[in-house]
C-alpha positions in Angstrom: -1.3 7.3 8.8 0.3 4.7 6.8 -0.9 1.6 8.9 -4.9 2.8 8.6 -4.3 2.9 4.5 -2.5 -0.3 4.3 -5.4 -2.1 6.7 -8.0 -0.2 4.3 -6.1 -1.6 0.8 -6.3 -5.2 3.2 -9.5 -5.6 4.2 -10.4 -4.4 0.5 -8.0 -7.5 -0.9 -9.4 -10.0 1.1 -12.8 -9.6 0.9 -11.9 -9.0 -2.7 -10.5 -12.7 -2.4 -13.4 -14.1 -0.9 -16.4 -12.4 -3.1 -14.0 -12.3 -6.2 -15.2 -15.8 -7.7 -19.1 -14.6 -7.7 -18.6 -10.8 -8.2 -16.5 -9.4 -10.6 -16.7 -5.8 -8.8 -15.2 -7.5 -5.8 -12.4 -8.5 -8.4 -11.6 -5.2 -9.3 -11.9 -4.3 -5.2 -8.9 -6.5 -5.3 -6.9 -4.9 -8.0 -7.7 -1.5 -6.5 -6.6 -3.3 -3.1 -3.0 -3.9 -4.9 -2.5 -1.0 -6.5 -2.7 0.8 -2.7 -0.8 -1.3 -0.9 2.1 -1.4 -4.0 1.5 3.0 -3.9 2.1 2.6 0.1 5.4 0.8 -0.3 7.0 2.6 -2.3 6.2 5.8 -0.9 7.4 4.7 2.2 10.5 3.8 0.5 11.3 6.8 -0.8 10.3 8.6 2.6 12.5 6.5 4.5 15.6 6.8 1.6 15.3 10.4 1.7 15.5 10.5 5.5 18.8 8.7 5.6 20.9 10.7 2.7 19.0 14.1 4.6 21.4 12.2 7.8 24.4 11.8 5.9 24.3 15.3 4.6 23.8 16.8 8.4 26.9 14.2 9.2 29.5 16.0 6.8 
């Protein structure tokens, strides 16, 4: 699930990138593209830190 978003907030930032000089709505593509992929890390973060004290509680 995580891989389609973060290809999605990609292909968003780089054509962003490319039509960003021109176009300033492909500007703001970018920031939106940022703001994703930034939202996308740190959830998985938090997924994966909540996972391993979950472990350590099952270990006691």
């Amino acid at each position: 699930m995580h891989t389609e978003l973060i290809a999605g907030a990609a292909y968003l930032f780089n054509s962003g990138l490319r039509e960003g000089m021109n176009d300033p709505i492909h500007a703001l593509y970018t920031m939106v593209g940022i703001a994703v992929l930034v939202v996308a890390g740190i959830s998985v973060g938090v997924y994966r830190n909540r996972q391993k004290r979950m472990k350590k509680r099952d270990s006691w």
